[in-house]
Backbone as ProteinMPNN parsed JSONL, in Angstrom:
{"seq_chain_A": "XXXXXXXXXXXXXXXXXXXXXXXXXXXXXXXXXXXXXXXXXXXXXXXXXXXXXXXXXXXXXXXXXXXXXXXXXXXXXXXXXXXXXXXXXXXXXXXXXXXXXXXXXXXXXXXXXXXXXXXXXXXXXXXXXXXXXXXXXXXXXXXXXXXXXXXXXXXXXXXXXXXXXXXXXXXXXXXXXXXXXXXXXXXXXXXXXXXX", "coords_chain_A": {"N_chain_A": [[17.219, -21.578, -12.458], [17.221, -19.056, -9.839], [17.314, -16.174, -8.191], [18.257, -16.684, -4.849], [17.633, -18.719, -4.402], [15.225, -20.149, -5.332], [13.209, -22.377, -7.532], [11.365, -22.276, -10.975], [9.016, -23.291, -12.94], [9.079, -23.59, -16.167], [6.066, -24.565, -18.645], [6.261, -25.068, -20.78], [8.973, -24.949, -24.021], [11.177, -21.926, -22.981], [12.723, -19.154, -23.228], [15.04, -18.961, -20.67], [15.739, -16.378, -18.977], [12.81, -15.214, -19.051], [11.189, -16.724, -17.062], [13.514, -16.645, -14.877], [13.421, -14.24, -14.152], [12.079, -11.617, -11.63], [9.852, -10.072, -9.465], [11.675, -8.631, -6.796], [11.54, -7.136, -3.794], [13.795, -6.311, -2.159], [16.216, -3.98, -1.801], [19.417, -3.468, -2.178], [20.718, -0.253, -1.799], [22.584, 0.413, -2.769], [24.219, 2.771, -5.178], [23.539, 3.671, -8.561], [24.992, 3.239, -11.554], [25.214, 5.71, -14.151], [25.597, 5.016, -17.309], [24.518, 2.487, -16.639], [22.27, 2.785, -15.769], [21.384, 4.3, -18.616], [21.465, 2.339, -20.486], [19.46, 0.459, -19.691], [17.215, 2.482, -20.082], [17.368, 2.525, -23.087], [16.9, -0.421, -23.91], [14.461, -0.742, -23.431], [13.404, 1.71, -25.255], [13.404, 0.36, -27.34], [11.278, -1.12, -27.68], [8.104, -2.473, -29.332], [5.7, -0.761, -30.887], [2.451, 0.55, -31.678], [1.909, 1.955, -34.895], [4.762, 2.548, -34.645], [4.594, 4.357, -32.514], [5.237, 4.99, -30.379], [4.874, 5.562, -27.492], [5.575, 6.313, -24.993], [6.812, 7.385, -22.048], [9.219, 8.022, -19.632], [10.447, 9.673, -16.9], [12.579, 10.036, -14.673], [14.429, 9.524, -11.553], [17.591, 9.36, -9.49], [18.701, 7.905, -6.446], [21.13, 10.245, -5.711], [20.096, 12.342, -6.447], [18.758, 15.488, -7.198], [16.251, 15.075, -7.392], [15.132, 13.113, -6.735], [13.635, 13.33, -3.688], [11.103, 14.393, -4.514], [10.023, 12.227, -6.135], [9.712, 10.117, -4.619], [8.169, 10.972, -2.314], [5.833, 10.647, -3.885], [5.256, 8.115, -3.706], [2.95, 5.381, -1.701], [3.186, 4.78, 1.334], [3.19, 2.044, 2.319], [4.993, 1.285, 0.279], [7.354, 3.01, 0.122], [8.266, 2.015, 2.298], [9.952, -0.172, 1.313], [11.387, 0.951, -1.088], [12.999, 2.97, -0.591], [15.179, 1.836, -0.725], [15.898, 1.589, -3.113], [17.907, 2.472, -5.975], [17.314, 3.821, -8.028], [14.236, 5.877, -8.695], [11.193, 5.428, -11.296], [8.859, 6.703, -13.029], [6.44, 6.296, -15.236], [5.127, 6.917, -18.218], [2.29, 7.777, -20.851], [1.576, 8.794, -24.067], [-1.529, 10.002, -24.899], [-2.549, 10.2, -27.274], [-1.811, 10.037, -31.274], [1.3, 11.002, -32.682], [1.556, 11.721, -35.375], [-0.852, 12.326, -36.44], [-2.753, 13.126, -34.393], [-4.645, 11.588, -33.534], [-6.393, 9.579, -31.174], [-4.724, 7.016, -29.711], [-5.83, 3.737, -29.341], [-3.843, 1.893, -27.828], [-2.148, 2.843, -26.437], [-1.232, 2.377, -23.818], [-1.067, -0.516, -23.437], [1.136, -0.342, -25.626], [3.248, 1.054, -23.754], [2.988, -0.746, -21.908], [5.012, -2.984, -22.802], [7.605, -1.646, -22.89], [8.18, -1.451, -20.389], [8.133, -4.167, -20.193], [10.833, -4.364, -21.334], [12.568, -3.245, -20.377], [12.622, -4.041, -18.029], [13.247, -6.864, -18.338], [15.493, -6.171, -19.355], [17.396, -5.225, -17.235], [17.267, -6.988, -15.243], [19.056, -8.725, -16.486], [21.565, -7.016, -16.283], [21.56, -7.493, -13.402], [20.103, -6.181, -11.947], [17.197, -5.48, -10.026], [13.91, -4.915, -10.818], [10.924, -3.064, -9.726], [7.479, -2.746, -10.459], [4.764, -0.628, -9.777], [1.875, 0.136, -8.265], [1.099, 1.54, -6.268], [1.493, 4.557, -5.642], [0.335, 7.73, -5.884], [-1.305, 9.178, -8.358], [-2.623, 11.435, -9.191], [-1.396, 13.363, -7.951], [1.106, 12.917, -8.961], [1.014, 13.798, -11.717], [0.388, 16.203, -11.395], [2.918, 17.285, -9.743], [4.655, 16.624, -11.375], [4.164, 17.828, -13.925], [2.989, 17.368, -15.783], [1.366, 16.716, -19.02], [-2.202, 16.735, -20.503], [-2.761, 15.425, -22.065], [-1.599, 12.886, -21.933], [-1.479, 9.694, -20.116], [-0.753, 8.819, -16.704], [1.189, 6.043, -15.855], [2.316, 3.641, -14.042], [4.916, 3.298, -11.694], [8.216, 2.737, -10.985], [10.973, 0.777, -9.277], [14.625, 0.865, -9.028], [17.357, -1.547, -8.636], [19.847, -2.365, -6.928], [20.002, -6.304, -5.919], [18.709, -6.791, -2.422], [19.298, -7.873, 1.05], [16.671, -9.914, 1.984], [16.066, -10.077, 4.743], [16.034, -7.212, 5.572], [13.751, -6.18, 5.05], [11.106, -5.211, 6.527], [8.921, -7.955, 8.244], [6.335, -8.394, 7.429], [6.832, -8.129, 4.695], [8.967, -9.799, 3.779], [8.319, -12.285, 4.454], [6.477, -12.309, 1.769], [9.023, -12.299, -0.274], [9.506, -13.781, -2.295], [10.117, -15.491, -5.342], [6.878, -15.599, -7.383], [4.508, -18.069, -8.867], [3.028, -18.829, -11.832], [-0.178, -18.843, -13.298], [-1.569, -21.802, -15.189], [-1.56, -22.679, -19.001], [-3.843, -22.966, -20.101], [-5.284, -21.664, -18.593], [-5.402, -18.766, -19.349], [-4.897, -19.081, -22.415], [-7.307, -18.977, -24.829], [-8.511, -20.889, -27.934], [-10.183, -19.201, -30.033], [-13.535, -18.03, -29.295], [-13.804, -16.564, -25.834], [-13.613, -18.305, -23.552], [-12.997, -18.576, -20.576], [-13.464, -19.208, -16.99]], "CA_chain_A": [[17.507, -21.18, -11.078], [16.428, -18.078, -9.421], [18.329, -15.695, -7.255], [17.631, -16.787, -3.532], [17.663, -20.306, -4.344], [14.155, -21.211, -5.591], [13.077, -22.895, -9.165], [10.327, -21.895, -11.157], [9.957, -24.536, -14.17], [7.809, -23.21, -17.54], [5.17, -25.216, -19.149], [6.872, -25.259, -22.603], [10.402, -24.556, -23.707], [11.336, -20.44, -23.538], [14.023, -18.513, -22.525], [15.092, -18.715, -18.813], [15.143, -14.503, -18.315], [11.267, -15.448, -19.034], [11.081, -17.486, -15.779], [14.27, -16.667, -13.427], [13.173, -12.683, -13.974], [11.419, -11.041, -10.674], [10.335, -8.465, -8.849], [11.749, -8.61, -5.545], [11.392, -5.795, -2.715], [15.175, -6.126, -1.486], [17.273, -3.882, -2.732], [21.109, -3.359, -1.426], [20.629, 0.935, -1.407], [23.789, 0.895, -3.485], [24.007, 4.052, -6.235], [23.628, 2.779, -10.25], [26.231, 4.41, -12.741], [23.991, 6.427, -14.797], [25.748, 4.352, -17.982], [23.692, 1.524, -17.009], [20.868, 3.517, -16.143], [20.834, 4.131, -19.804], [21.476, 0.937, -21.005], [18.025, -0.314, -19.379], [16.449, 2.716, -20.876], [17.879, 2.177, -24.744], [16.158, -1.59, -24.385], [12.777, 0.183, -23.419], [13.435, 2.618, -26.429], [13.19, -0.552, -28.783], [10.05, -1.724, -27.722], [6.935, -2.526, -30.459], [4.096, 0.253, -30.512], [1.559, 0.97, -33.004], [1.868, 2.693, -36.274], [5.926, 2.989, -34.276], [4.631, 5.86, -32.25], [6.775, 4.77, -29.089], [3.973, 7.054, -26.783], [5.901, 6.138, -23.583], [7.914, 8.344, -21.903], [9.754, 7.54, -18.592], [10.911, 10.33, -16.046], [13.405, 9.278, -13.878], [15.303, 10.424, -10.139], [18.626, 8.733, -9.029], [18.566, 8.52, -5.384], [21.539, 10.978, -5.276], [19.793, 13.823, -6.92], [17.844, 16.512, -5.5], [14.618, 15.042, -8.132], [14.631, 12.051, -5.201], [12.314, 13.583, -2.755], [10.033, 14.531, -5.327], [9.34, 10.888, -6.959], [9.972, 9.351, -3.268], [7.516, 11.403, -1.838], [4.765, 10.149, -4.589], [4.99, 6.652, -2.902], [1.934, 5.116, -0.809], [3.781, 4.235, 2.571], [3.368, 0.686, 1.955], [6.302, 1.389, -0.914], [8.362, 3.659, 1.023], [9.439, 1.022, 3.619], [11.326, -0.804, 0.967], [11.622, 1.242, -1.833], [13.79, 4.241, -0.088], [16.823, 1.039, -0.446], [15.913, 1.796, -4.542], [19.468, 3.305, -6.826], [16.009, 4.767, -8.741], [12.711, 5.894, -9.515], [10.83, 5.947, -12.764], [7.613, 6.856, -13.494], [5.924, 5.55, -16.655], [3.988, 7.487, -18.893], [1.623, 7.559, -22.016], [1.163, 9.89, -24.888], [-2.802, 8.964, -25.185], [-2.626, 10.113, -29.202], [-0.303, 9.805, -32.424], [2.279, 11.785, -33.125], [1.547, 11.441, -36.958], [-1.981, 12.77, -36.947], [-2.948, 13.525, -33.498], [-5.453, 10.881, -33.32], [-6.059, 9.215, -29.919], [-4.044, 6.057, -29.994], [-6.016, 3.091, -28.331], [-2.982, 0.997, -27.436], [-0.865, 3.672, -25.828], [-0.464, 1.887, -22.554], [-0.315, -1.872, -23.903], [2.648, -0.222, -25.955], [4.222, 0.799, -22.854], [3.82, -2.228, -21.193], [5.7, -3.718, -23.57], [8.73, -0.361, -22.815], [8.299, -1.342, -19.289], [9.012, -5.514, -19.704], [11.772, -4.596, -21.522], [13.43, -2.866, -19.293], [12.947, -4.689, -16.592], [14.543, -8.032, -18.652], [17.482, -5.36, -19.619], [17.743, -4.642, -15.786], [17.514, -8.249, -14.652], [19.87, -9.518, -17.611], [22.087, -6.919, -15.568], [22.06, -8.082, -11.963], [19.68, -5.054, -11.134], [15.68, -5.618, -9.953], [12.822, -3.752, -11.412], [9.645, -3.696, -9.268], [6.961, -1.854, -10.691], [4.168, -0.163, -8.486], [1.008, 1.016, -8.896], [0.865, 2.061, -4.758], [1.311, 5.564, -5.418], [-0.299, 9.051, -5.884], [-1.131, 9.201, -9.842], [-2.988, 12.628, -9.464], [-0.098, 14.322, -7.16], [2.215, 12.714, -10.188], [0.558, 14.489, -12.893], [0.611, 17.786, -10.926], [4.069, 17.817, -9.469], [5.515, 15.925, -12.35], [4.115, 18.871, -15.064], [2.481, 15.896, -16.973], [0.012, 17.688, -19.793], [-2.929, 16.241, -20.321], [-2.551, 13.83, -23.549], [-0.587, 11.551, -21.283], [-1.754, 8.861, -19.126], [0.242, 8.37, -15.762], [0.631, 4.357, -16.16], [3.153, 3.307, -13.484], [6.354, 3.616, -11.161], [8.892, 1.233, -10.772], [12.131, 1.148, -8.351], [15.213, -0.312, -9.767], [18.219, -1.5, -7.971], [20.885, -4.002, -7.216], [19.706, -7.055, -5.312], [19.379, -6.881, -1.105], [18.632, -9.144, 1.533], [15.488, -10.013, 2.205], [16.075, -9.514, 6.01], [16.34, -6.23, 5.392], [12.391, -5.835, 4.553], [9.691, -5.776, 7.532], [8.667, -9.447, 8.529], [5.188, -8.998, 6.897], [7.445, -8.13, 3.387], [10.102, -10.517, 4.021], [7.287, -13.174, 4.084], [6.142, -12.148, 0.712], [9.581, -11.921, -1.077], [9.989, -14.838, -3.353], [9.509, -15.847, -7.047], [5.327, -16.177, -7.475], [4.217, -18.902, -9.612], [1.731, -18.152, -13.002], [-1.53, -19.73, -13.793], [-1.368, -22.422, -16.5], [-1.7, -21.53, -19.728], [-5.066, -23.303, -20.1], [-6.445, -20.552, -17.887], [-4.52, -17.244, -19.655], [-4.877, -18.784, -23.306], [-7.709, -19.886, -25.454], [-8.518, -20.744, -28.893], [-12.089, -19.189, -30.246], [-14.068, -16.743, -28.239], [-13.573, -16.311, -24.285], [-13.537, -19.666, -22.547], [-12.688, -18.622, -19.56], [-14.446, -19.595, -16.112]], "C_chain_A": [[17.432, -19.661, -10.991], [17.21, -17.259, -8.311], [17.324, -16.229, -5.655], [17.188, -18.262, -3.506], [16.234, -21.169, -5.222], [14.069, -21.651, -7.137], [11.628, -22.543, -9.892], [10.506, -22.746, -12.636], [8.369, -23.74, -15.176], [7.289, -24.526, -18.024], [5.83, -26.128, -20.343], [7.898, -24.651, -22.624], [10.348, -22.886, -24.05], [12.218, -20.27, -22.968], [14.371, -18.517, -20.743], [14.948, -17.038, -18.292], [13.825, -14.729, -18.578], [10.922, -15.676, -17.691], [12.164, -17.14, -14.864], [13.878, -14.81, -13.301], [11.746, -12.516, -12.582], [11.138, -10.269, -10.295], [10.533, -8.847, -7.307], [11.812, -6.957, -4.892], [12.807, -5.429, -2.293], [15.776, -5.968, -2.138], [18.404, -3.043, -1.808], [21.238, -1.219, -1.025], [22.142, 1.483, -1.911], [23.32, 2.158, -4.544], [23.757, 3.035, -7.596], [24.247, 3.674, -10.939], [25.215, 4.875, -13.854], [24.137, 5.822, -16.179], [24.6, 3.018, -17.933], [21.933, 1.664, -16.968], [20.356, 3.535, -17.388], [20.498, 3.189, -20.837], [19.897, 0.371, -21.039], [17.333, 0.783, -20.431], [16.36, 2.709, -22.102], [17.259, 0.598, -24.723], [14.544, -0.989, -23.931], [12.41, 0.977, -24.485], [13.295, 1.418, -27.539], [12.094, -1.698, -28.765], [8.767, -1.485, -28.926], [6.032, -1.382, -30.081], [3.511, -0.091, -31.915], [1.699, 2.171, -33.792], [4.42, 3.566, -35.392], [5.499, 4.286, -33.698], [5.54, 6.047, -30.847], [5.732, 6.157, -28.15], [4.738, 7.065, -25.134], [6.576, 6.805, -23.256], [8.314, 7.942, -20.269], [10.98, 8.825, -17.641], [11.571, 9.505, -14.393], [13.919, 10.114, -11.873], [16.547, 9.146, -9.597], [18.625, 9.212, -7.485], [19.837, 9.38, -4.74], [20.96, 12.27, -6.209], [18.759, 13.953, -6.094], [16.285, 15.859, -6.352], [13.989, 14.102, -6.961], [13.639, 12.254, -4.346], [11.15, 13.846, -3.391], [9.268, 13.302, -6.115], [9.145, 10.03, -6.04], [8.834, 9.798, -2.677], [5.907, 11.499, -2.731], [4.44, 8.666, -3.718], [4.107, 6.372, -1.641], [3.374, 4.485, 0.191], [4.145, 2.586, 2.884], [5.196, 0.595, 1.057], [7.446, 1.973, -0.671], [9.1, 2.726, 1.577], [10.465, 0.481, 2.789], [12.048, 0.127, -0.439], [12.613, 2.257, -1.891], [15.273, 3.667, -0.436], [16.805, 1.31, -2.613], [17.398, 2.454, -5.309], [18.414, 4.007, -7.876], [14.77, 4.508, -9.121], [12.213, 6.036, -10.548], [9.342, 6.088, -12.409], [7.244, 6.847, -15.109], [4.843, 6.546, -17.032], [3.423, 7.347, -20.592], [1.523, 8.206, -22.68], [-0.137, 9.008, -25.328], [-3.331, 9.102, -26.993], [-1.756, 9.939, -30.198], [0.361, 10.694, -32.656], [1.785, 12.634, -34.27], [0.431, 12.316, -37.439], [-2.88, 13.069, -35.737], [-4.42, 12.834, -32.689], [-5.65, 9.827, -31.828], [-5.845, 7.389, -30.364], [-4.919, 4.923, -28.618], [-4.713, 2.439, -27.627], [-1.569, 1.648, -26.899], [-0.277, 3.014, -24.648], [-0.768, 0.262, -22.697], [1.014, -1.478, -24.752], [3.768, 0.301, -24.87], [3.837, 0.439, -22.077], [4.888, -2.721, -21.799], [7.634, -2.497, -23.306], [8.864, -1.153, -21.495], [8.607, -2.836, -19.108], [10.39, -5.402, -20.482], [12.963, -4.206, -20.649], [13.94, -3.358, -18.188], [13.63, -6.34, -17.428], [15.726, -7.582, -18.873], [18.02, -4.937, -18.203], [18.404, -5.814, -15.456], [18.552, -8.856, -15.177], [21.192, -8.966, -16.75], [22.328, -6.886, -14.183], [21.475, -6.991, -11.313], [18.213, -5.872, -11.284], [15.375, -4.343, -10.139], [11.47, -3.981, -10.898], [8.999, -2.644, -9.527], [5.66, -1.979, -10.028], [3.13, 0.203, -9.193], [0.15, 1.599, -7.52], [1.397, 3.393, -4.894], [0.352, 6.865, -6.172], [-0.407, 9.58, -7.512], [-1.692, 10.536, -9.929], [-1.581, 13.737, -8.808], [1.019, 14.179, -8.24], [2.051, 13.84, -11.086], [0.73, 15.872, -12.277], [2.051, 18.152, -10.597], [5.234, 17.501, -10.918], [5.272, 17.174, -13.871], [3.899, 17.804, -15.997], [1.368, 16.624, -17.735], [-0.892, 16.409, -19.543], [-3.134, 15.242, -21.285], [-1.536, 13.227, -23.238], [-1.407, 11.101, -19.844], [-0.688, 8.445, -17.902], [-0.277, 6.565, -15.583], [1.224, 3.828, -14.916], [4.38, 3.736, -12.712], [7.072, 2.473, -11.043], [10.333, 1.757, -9.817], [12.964, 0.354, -9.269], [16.476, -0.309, -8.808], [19.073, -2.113, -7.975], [19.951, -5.004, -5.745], [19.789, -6.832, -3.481], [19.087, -8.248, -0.883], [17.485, -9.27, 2.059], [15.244, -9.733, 3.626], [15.917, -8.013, 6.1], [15.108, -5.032, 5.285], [11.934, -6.159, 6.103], [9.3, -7.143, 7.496], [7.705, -9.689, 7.984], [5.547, -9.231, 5.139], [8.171, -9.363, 3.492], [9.033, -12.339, 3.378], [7.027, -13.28, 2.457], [7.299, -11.781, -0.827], [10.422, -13.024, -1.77], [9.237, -15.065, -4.545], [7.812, -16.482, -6.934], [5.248, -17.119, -8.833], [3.062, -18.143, -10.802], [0.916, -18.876, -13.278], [-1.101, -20.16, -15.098], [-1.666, -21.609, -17.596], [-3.435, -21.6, -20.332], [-6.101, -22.42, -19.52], [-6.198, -19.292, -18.287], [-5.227, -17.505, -21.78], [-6.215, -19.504, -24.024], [-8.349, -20.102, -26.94], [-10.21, -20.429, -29.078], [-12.435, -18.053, -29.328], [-14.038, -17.268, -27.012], [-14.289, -17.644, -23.684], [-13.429, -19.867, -21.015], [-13.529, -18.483, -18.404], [-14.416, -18.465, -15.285]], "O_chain_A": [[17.573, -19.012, -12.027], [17.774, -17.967, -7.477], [16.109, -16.147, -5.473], [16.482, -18.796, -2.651], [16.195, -22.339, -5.603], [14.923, -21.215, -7.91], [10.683, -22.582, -9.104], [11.537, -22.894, -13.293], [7.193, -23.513, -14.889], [7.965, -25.541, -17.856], [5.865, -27.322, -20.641], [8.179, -23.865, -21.719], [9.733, -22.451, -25.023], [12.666, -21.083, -22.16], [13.718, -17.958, -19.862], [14.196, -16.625, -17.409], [13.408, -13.842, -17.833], [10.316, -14.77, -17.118], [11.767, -17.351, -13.718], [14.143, -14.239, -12.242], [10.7, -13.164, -12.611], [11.87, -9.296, -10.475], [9.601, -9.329, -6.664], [12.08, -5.911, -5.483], [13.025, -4.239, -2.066], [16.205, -6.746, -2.991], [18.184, -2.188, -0.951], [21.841, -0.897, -0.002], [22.706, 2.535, -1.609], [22.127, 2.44, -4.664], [23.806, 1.806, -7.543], [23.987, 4.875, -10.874], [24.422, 4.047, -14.3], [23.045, 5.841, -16.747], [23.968, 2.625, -18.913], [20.961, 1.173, -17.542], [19.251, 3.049, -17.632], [19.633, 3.188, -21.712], [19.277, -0.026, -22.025], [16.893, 0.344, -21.493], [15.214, 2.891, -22.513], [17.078, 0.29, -25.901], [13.62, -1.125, -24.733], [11.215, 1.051, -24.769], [13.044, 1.778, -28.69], [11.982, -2.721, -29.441], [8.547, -0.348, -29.346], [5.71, -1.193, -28.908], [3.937, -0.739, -32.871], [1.598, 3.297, -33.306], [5.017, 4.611, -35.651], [5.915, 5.316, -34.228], [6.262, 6.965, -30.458], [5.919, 7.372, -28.222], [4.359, 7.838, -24.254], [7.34, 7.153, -24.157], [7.341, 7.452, -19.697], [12.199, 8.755, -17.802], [11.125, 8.782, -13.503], [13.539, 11.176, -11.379], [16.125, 8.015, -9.358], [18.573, 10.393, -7.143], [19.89, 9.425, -3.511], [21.771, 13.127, -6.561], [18.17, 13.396, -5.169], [15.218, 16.224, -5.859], [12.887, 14.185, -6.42], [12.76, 11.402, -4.216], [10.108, 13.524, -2.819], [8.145, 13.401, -6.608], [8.444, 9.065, -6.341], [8.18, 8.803, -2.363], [4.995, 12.233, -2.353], [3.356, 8.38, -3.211], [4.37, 6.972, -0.6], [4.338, 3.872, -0.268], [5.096, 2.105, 3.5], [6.199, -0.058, 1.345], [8.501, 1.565, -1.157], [10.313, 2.571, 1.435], [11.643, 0.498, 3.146], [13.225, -0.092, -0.727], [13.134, 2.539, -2.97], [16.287, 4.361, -0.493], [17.851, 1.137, -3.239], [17.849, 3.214, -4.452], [18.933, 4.863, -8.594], [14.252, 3.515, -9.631], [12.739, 6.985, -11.129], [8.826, 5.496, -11.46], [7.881, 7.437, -15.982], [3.9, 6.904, -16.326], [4.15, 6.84, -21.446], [1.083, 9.108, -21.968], [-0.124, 7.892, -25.846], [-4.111, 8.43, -27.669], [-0.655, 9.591, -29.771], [-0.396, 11.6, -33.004], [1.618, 13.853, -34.247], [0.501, 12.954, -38.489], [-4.02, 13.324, -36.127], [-5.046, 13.27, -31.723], [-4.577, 9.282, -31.568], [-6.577, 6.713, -31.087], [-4.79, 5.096, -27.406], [-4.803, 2.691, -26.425], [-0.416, 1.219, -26.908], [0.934, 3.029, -24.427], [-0.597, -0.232, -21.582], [1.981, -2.229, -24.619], [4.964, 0.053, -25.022], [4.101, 1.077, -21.058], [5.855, -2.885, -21.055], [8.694, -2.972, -23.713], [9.982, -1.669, -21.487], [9.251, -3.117, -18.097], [11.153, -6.352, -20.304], [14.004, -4.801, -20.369], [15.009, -3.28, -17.583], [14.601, -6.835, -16.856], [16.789, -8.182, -18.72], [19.078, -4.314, -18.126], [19.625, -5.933, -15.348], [19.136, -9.625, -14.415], [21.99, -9.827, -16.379], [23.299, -6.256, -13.764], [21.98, -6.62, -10.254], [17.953, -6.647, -12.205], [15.913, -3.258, -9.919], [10.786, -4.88, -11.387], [9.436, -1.565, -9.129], [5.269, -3.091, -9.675], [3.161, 0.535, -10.378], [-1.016, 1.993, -7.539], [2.064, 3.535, -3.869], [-0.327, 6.547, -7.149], [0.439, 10.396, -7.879], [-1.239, 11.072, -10.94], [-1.055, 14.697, -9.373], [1.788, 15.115, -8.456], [2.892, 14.734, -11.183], [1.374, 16.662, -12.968], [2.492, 19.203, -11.063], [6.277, 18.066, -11.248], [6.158, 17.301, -14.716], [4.681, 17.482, -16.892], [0.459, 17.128, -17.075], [-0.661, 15.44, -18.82], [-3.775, 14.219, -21.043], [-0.612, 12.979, -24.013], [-1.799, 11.782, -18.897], [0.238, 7.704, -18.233], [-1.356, 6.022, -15.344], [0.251, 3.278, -14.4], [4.93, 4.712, -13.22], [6.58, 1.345, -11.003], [10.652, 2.941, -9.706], [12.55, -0.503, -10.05], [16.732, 0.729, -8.198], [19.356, -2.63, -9.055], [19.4, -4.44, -4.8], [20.942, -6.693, -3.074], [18.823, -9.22, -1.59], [17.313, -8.371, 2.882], [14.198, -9.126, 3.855], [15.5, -7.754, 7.229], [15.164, -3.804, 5.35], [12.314, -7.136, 6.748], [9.4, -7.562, 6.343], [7.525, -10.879, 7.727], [4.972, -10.032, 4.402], [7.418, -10.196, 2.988], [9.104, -13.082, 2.399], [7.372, -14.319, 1.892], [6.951, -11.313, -1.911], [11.648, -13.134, -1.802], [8.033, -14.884, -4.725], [7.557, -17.603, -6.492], [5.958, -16.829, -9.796], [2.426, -17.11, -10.592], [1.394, -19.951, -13.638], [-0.526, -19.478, -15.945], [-1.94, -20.409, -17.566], [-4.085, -20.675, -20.82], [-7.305, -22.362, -19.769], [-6.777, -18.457, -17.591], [-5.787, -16.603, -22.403], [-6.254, -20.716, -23.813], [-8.911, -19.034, -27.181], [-11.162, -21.03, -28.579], [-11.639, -17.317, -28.746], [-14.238, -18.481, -26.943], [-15.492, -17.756, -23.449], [-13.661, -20.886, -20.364], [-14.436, -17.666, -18.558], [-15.175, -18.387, -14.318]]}, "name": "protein", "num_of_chains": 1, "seq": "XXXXXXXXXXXXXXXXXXXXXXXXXXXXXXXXXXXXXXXXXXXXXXXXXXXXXXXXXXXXXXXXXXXXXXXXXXXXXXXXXXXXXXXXXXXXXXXXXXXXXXXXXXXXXXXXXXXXXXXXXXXXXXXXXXXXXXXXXXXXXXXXXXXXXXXXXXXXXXXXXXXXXXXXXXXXXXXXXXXXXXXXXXXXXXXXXXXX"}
């Protein structure tokens, strides 16, 4: 079971935060105690990379600081309408080489994906949503944000406590329930690329 009533049933047996985890748009515009703030980011900090180089890095704004207008004001207008009800912004980033030897790391931003679902199951696990974006301004990021250049801007995400879906525009509101996932027959297959 699923906040907002609906059911979403897996294929095969896995964890329920697998399946009741979401991203919804409605969020309450409450503050977040900066304790749990960290919390989410310490399960993002123990995500898998390659050769452990952990290339992700995650700049933040709480919507009572003054950084707010500056990560708020990255957002395509689409993202604004609901995202302004956010307790914070992140922006996701990449170190595109190794630490170790300065070599360019293919798998910098599949290792933070992997930063960025954890977080959002360490969000959800606590009663906060994590909807991550890719509706804003990735060159205006990199410039206002002082991002060098051996980093990839990957993502933003809002995080919050739960609203009500009333609360969203009628064309959002429409669009704010648990989406279903393509079998696995169409995602997984054994041998070289099967897919139609």
């Amino acid at each position: 079971m699923i906040r907002g009533g609906s059911v979403r049933n897996a294929g095969n047996p896995v964890d329920h935060l697998f399946v009741d985890r979401w991203s919804p748009r409605a969020m309450s515009g409450e503050g977040m105690p900066e304790q749990d703030l960290m919390t989410i980011f310490e399960a993002a900090r123990w995500a898998p990379s390659s050769y452990n180089n952990q290339p992700w890095r995650i700049l933040y704004a709480c919507r009572e600081s003054d950084y707010w207008p500056l990560f708020f004001d990255l957002l395509a207008s689409t993202n604004k309408v609901w995202a302004k009800n956010a307790a914070a912004l992140l922006l996701i980033i990449s170190k595109t080489t190794f630490e170790h030897n300065g070599k360019p790391s293919v798998t910098h931003s599949f290792d933070a994906g992997a930063a960025w679902e954890n977080l959002a199951l360490q969000g959800f696990k606590m009663g906060y949503v994590a909807h991550g974006m890719q509706g804003f301004d990735y060159e205006r990021a990199r410039s206002v944000m002082k991002i060098p250049d051996d980093f990839r801007v990957e993502a933003m995400v809002a995080i919050g406590r739960p609203g009500q879906k009333e609360s969203l525009p009628e064309e959002l509101q429409a669009r704010e329930f648990p989406n279903e996932r393509r079998s696995l027959d169409r995602t997984v297959c054994e041998g070289p690329f099967c897919f139609e």
